[in-house]
N, C-alpha and C positions, 0 to 999 in steps of 0.2 A: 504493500500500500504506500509506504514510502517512497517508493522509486515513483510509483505512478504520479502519485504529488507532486514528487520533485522534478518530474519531468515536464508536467503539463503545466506546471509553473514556468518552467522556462519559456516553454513556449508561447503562453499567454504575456510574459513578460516582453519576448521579443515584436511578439505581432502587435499585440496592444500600443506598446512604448512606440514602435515607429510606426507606428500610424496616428498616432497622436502627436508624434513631432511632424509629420506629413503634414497633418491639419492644420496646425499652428502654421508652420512655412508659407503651406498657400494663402493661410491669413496675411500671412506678410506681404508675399509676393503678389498676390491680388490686387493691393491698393499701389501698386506701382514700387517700377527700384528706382524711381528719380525724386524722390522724398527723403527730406531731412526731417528726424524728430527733435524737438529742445526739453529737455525734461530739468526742470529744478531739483538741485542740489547736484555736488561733484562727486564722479567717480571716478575710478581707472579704466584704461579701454578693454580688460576684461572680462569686467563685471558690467550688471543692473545697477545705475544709479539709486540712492534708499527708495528715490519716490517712488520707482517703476516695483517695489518691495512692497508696495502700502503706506509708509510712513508717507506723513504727511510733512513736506519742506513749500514756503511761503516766498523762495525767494524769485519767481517768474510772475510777473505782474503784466496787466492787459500794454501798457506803453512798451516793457521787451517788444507784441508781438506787433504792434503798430510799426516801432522801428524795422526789425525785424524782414517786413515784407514791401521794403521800401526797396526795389531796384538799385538806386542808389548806393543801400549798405549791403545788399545780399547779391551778389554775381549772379545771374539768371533765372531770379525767382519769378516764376510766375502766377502765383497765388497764394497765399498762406491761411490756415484757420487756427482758433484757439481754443480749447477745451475743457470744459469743468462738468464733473459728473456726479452727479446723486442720484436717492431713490425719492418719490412723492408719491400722494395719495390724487389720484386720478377719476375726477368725479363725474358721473355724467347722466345726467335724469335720473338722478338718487342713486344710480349704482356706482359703488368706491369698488376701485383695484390699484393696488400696491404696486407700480411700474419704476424703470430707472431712467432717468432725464438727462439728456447730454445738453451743457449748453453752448452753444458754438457757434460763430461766425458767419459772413453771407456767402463764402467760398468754400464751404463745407463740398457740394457739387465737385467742384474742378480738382479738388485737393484730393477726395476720395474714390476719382473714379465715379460716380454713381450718377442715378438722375432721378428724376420724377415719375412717379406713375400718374398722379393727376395734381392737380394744378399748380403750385411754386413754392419756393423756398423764400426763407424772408431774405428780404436785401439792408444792405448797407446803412439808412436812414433808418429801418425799423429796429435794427440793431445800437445807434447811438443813440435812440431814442427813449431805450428801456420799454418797446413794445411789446406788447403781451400778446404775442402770435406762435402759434404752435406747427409745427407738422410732424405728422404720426410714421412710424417704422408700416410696412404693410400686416405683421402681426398686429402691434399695437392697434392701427385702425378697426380691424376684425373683431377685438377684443371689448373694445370701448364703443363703438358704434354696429356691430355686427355687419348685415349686410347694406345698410342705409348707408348716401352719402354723407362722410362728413365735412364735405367744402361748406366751409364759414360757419359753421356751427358753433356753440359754446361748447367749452369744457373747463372744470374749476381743477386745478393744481394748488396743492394745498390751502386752496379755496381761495386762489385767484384765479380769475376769470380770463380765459383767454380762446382766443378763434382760431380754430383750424384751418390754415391756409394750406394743407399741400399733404400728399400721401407720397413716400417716397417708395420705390421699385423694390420688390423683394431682392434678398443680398442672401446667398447662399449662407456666407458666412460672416462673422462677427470682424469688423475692421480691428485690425492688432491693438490689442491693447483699453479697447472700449467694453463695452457693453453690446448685444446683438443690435445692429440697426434694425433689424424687422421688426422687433419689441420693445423699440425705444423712446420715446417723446423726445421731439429736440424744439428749443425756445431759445432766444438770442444768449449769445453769451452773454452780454452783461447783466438781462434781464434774470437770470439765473443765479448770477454772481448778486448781485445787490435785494432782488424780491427775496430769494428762495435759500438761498445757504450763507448770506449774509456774511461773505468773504473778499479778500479783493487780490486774488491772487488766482494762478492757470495750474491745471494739471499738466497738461502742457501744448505744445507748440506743433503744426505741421506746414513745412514748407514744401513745395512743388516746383523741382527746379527741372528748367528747358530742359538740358539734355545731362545723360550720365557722366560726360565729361565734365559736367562744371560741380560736380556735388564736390569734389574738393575743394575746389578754392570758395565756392559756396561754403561747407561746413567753416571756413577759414575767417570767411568774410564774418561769419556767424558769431564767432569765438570774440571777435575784435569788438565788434558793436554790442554784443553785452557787455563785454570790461568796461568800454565806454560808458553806458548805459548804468554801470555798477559802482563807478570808480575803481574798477580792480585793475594797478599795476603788474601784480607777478600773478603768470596764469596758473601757478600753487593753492592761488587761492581762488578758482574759479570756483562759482557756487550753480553752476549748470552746468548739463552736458549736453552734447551733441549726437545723435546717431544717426548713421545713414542704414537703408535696408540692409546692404552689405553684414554689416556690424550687429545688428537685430537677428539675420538670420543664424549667425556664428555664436551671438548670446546665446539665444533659445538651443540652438544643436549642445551647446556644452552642457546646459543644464538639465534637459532633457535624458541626454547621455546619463551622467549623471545619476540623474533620477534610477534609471534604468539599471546602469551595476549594482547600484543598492540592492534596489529587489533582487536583480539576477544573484545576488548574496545571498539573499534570505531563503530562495527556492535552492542553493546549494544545501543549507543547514539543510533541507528535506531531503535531500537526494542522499546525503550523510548517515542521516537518520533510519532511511531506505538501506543502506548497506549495510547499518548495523543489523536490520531486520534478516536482512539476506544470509549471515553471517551467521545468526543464532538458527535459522531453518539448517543451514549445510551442518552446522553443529549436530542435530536431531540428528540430519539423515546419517550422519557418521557414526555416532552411537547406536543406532537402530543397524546399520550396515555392517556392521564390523565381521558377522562372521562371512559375509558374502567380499569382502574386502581380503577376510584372511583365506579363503577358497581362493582368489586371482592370482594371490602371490604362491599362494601351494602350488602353482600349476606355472610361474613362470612369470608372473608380474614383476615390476621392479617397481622401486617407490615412485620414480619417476610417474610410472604409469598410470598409477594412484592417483598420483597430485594432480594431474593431468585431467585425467575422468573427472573428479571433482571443479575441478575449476572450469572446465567448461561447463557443466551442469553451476555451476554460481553463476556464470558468464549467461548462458539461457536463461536464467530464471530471471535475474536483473533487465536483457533484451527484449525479453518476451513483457518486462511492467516497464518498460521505457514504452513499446509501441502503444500499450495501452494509454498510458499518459500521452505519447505525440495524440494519436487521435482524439483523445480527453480534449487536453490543447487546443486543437485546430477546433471541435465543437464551439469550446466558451469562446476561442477566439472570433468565431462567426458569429458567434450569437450576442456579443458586446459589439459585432458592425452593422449589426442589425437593427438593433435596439438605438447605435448613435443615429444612423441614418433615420430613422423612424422618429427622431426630434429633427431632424428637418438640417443635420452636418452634412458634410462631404466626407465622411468616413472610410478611407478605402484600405477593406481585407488585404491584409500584407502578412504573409509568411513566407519568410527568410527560408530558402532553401540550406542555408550553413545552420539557421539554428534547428530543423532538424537533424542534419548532418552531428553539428555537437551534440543534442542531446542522446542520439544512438551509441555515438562513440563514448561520452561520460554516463551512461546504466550500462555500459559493458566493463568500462574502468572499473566503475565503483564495484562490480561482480565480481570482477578477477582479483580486485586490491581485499574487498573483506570475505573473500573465497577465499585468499592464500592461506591464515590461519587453521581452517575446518579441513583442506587440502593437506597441508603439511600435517595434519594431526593423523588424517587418515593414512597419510603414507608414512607414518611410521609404527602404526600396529603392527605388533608380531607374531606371523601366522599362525605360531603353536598356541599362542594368548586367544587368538580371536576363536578358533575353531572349537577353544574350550571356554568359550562366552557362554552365558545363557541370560 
């Protein structure tokens, strides 16, 4: 039972783990590779900055992003948006549901890739304005108004009243680092900053630069105009950072990885566990065996031949709960891409041909390694000892 555990762990760890790094990736790679992220507080190039951790750092304010996507200071930018995100109580002909709000900029569109499914996005004026205008994810719309339209309707957000201008286009997947657009209420950034979470600070920053050549001297340009923006002379003491997809996607692959040995650790301790099971069965059969063991060698066995017999039979019994576990494995592993896709992910069934390959090759190791003992014990009974067992 051990081996089988241990084995179908591995495999659910290998399939599961990268296919969920899969996911994450084309989250990245979805919203474009010519995107710079600014994220408050410093890090090394590494690591996740604390903020992109959860802690909460104050020091990226709405004027950074003003600067920011001024031609002028950034090489090639063509659009930039800014981000602040919570949950609210989403009210609408007396029915409340609990949703999560992004509140962001009028370039949200261009920055993310995305568009409209029916009618607009708020613009620039409604955003300096502190106007109370909503547009719904395609979930969220469904959710809140069912099948009715809801252009220009009311809806109270934490019991501010605000009008649905716009239902945006369903989005396979969740833009890196957000909340699902399909299920998410989005309202001007600073209407969000100042009504609703009474802050005056960005989670953070995304820039949309012309072409992949320019994100360096872009991310360059970037670094400069905050210092400016911060009075910071020595960039030791940078209290942002910068990331380009490039960088996001080698973050995520590390810690994913990561992730991934752990477990693939802890499914070891089972395959372990497994062999000592293995170990105490060949013990039985050796005890139980002995006089048929001392018949082989009356007749011309040598110990060798003994050890032999035995360790293959450990090596069988180990290969034979490995393939049960591989198929164990590959079940769960189909039945957690099933279950992702059926909440509406890009889930894709991935099993690694090496990690069945290793998990065959380690329940025949761990056979033959906690075989040797019950092996070695058997081949040194001696034939006049056994034949007079009982």
């Amino acid at each position: 039972m051990g081996i089988i555990i241990g084995v179908a762990s591995v495999i659910i760890i290998f399939a599961v783990g990268q296919s969920a790094q899969e996911l994450i990736l084309d989250q990245i790679r979805g919203v474009g590779s010519n995107l710079i992220g600014v994220l408050p507080g410093a890090s090394d190039e590494k690591g996740p900055p604390a903020s992109a951790m959860g802690i909460v750092i104050t020091t990226l304010k709405y004027d950074d992003f003003l600067e920011l996507k001024k031609t002028k200071n950034v090489t090639g930018v063509v659009a930039g948006a800014g981000y602040v995100m919570g949950t609210a109580t989403i009210e609408n002909d007396g029915t409340e549901l609990g949703m999560s709000f992004t509140g962001t900029t009028s370039q949200y569109l261009e920055v993310e890739s995305t568009s409209m499914k029916s009618g607009r996005f708020f613009i620039e004026e409604e955003e300096t304005n502190l106007s109370r205008v909503a547009v719904l994810g395609a979930t969220a719309a469904k959710d809140i108004f069912g099948e009715s339209d809801p252009i220009g309707r009311k809806i109270k957000i934490n019991d501010y009243k605000f009008t649905v201008v716009g239902i945006l286009k369903e989005r396979a997947s969740a833009a890196f680092g957000m909340a699902s657009q399909d299920e998410a209420v989005f309202i001007p950034l600073l209407t969000a900053q100042k009504l609703l979470l009474g802050i005056n600070h960005l989670a953070f920053v995304r820039l949309k630069i012309d072409t992949i050549e320019n994100i360096l001297i872009a991310k360059e340009d970037v670094a400069v105009a905050l210092r400016n923006q911060h009075d910071i002379d020595d960039p030791d003491d940078d209290d942002f950072s910068i990331r380009d997809q490039a960088s996001a996607v080698e973050i995520v692959s590390t810690i994913t990885n990561a992730m991934r040995y752990f477990l693939l650790a802890v499914g070891t301790i089972s395959l372990i566990v497994g062999g000592v099971g293995v170990m105490n069965v060949m013990l039985i059969a050796v005890t139980q065996r002995i006089k048929e063991v001392g018949l082989r060698k009356a007749v011309g066995a040598k110990n060798v031949d003994v050890m032999v017999q035995f360790l293959l039979e450990s090596a069988t019994i180990s290969f034979l709960g490995g393939l049960i576990g591989i198929i164990f494995g590959i079940a769960v592993s189909f039945g957690v891409a099933l279950a992702v896709n059926a909440m509406g992910y890009d889930w894709k069934f991935i099993i690694a041909p090496s990690s069945i390959v290793i998990a065959v090759t380690v329940s025949i190791l761990i056979g033959i390694i906690f075989g040797l003992y019950p092996a070695r014990k058997a081949s040194k009974i001696s034939p006049m000892e056994a034949l007079r067992y009982e």
